[in-house]
C-alpha angles and dihedrals in degrees: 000000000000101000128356128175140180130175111222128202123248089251129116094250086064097090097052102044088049079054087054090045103052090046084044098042090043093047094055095049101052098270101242100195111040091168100059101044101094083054088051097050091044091053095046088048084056109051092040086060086062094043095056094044108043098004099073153010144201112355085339103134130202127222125233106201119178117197128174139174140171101294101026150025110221121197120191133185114207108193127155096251127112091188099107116212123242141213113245137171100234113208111239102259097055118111102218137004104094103088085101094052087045083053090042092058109036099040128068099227137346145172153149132277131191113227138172097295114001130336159302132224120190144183130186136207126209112227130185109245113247115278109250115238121257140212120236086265097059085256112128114246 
């Protein structure tokens, strides 16, 4: 997997099913990175969520795009909003407000983009490069 998207409808199916695409989507390409997929679907879980509440309205639809390269998994939510989320400490007894702090503290960096006609919010996950195979004598082939 080098790049993978998928637009997703404002209706309330839309985050699970963003949940379904990412593991999908991760598990057909290798996943390189097993150990973090649980963080990355959460995340995505997370910022679809925003995007789906403050990100659109009406028919307006969000994009869900997966990169990865050698060194990192990015993850990036386009929706038409100009309204840019926010980090906030949410007090305990408040029912939402703390997807941002969820994203804060599983990925290992994210952050938010203008772009055309709205905006983008990203994450990105660190990931170990395959190992190269070797020859019996610790040579690569």
């Amino acid at each position: 997997m080098s790049e993978v998207t998928r637009w997703f409808p404002r209706h309330a199916v839309a985050v699970p099913e963003t949940r379904t695409f990412v593991q999908t989507s991760l598990m057909a390409g290798g996943i390189t990175a097993p150990d973090r997929v649980d963080d990355v679907v959460l995340c995505v879980s997370e910022l679809a969520t925003n995007a789906l509440r403050h990100g659109t309205v009406g028919h307006e639809q969000f994009l869900i795009k997966l990169t990865e390269d050698e060194t990192r998994l990015r993850v990036e939510v386009h929706d038409p909003s100009r309204r840019r989320p926010r980090l906030q400490q949410s007090a305990t007894d408040d029912v939402t407000g703390r997807g941002l702090f969820l994203v804060n503290a599983l990925a290992d960096g994210w952050g938010v983009e203008p772009r055309g006609h709205g905006k983008l919010v990203w994450c990105e996950f660190r990931i170990a490069a395959p190992a190269m195979p070797t020859t019996g004598a610790g040579e690569p082939c």
